[in-house]
N, C-alpha and C positions, 0 to 999 in steps of 0.2 A: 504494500500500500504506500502512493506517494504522501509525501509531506502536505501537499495541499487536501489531498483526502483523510488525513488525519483530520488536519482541522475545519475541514467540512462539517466532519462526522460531530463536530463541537460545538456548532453553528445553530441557532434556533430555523425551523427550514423555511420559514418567509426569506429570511437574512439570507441562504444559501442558496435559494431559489433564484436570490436577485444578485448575487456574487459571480455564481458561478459561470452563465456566461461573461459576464465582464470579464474574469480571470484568463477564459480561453481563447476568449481574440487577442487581447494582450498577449497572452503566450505566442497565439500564431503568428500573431504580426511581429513580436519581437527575435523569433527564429529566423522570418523569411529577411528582416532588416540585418540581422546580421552575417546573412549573409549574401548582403548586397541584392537582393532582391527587394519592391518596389510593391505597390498598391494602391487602388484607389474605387473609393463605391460608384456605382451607376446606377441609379433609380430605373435608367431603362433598361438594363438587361439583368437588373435586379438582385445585384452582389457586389462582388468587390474582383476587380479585374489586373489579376497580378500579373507579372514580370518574372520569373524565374532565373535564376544564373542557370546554362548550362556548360559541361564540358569544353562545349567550343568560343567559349567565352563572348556566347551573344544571349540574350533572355528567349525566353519562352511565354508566350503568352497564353495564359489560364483562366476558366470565372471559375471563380468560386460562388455560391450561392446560399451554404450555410456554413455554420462555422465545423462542422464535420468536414465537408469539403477544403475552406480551406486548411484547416489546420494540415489534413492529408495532403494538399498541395504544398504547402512553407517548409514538409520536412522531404519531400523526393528526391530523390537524389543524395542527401546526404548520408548515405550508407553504401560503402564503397565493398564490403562484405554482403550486399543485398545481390543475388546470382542475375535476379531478373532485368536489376539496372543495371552490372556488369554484361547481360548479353544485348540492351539493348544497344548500349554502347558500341561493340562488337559485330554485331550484324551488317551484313555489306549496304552497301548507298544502291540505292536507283532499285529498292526491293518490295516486293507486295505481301505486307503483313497482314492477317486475320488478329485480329483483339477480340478475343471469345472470354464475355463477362467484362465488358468494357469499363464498368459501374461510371467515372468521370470522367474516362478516357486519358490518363496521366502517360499510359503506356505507349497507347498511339499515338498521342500526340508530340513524346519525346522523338518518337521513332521517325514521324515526318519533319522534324525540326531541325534532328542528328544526323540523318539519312535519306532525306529526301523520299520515306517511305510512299506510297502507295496503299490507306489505312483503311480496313472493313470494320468498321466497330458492331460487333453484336451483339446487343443488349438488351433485354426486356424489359428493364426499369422506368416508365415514363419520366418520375424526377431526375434521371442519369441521362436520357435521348436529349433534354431541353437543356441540360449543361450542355454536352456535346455538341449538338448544333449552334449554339451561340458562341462556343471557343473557336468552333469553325470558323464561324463568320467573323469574328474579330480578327482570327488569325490570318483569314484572305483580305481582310481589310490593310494587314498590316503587312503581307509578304504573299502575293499569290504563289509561287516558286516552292514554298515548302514542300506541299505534299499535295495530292491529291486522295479525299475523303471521300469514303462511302460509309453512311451509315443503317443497319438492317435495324429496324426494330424489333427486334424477336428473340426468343428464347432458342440458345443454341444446343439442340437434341438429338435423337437416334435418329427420326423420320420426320416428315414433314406432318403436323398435324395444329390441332389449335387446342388451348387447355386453359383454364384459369392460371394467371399467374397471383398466388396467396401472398401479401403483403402481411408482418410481423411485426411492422413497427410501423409509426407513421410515416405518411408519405410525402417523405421531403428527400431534396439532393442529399447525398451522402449517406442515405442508408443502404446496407448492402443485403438485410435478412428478407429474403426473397425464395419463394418455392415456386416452381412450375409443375404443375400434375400433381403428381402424391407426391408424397414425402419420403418414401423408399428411398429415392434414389440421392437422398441428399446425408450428409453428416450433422448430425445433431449433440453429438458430442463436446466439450470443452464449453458449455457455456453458449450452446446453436441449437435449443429448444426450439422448435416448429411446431409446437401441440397449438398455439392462439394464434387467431388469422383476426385481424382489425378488418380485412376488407382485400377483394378480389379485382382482377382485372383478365381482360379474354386477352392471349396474346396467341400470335401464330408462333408455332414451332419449324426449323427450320435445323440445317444439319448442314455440316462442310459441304459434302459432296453434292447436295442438292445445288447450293451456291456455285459452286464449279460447274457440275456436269448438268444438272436441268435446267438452271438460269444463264448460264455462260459467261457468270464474272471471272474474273482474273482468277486462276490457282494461287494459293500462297507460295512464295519462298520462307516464309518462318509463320507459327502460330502461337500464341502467347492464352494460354487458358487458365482461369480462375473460376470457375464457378463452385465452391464449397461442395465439393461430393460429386454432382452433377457429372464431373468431369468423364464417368466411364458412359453413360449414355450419350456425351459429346462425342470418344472416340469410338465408341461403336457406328456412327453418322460419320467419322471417319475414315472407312477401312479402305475404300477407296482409294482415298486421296493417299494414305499413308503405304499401300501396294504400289502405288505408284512410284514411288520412293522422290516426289520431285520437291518435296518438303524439306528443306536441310538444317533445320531445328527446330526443335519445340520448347518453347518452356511452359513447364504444367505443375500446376498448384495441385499436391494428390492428398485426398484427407484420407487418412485409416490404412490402416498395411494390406488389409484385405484390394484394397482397390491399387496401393503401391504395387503388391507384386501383381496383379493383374493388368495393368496396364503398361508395366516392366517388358513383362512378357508379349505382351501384344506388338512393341514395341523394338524390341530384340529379334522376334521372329521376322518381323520387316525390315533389317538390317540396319535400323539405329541402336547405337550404342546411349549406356550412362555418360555422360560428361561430367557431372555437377553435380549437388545436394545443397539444400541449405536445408535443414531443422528450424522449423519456426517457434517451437517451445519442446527445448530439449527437455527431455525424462517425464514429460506428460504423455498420456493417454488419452485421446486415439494419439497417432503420431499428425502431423502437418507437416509438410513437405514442399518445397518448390523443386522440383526436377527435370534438368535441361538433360533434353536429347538430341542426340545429332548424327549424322554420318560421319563415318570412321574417318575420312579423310581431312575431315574438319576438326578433329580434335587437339592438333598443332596448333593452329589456330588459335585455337580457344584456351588451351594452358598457357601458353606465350603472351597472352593478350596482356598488357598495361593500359588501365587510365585514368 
């Protein structure tokens, strides 16, 4: 427990009610100030429109829209032990990423910023699609050259189909606790309770390969996956695209070892190798995991990599 939750827990809860966000923009704003990143509110795209340092020592432009949001933006990138900001680092220029579980789009957005990506954001979030599309549009306001955006609305699955998507929390930017279908298919472990749904929304399902081979967008060169659990019905919607072998990394967020070594293996048998691990809360249960895969000939590459 931090020190400020300490003395939350002290706090009569009118008094902490009306502290506590004060406390966490102040925090976010004084992260992103120090380091050398910028901000500022717009009543008309109705947040606060930040400036990021990156890598290549120009900014990145972001909304943030609650303070979930930003705070998640003021700290990206400052973890140089984070695998999935070292690969995006990494990844070639002039390349066409899928962002599977986009939630604000940080990942794609770096990637067209860093690399002149070519970005699929697919995400079923309504308060996440209306971030995204307004960073877009600030960021073609400020540099058309970046990247070129595509963004799916929909939840990324085995099949194409349509399901409620059950919301867990209220619905504002920056929440991430979201179900598509039942609840099978998701991790509920570590504090990711799905038993209460505040409220539903109908979203279409939609799958890699549908995207490639039934709608004829662009195949990826790399795919970036997060959805809490979800992940083995995404690469099931996969199998395709991953037979193919024209994918030359993935990084995938895997919750529970039952889905680790199953999608190891699914992975392995199509001729990408482990690169990577990061442990997202060592010696807890279930496990979390971000796990970059890749073709074997890319793994020089990828050990050698500085930045």
């Amino acid at each position: 427990m931090t020190l400020a939750s300490k003395i939350g827990k002290l706090l009569p809860r009118t008094l902490f009610d009306y502290l506590q966000p004060k406390f966490h923009i102040y925090r976010s704003k004084n992260i992103l100030k120090k380091r050398g990143g910028t901000f500022t509110y717009d009543k008309i795209y109705g947040g606060w429109i930040l400036k990021i340092p990156m890598p290549n020592n120009k900014h990145m432009i972001v909304l943030a829209r609650t303070l979930k949001e930003f705070y998640r933006a003021a700290r990206f990138g400052t973890d140089n032990k984070n695998l999935v900001w070292k690969w995006l680092n990494w990844i070639e220029s002039e390349n066409t990423l899928y962002d599977v579980g986009s939630a604000n789009g940080l990942e794609g957005f770096s990637a067209a910023h860093l690399k002149s990506s070519n970005v699929f954001f697919i995400e079923p979030y309504t308060p996440s699609i209306e971030t995204i599309l307004k960073t877009i549009f600030l960021t073609n306001m400020k540099n058309k050259t970046e990247g070129k955006f595509e963004v799916i609305h929909a939840a990324c699955t085995e099949k194409e189909d349509y399901k409620r998507l059950s919301m867990h929390e209220e619905p504002i930017p920056g929440v991430i606790k979201n179900t598509y279908g039942d609840r099978s298919g998701y991790e509920e472990g570590g504090g990711r309770d799905r038993k209460k749904v505040l409220l539903s929304q109908w979203i279409k399902g939609i799958s890699i390969d549908s995207l490639t081979y039934n709608y004829k967008l662009k195949a990826p060169d790399y795919v970036k996956i997060d959805v809490d659990g979800h992940e083995t019905l995404v690469i099931k919607g996969a199998m395709k695209t991953i037979a193919e072998g024209t994918v030359k990394s993935w990084a995938i967020e895997i919750n529970d070892i039952s889905r680790i070594n199953s999608i190891t293996q699914t992975m392995e048998e199509h001729g990408y190798i482990v690169a990577d691990d990061l442990e997202h809360y060592p010696g807890f249960t279930p496990r979390t995991i971000d796990r970059i895969f890749m073709k074997k000939k890319y793994l020089d590459s990828w050990r050698n990599f500085k930045f």
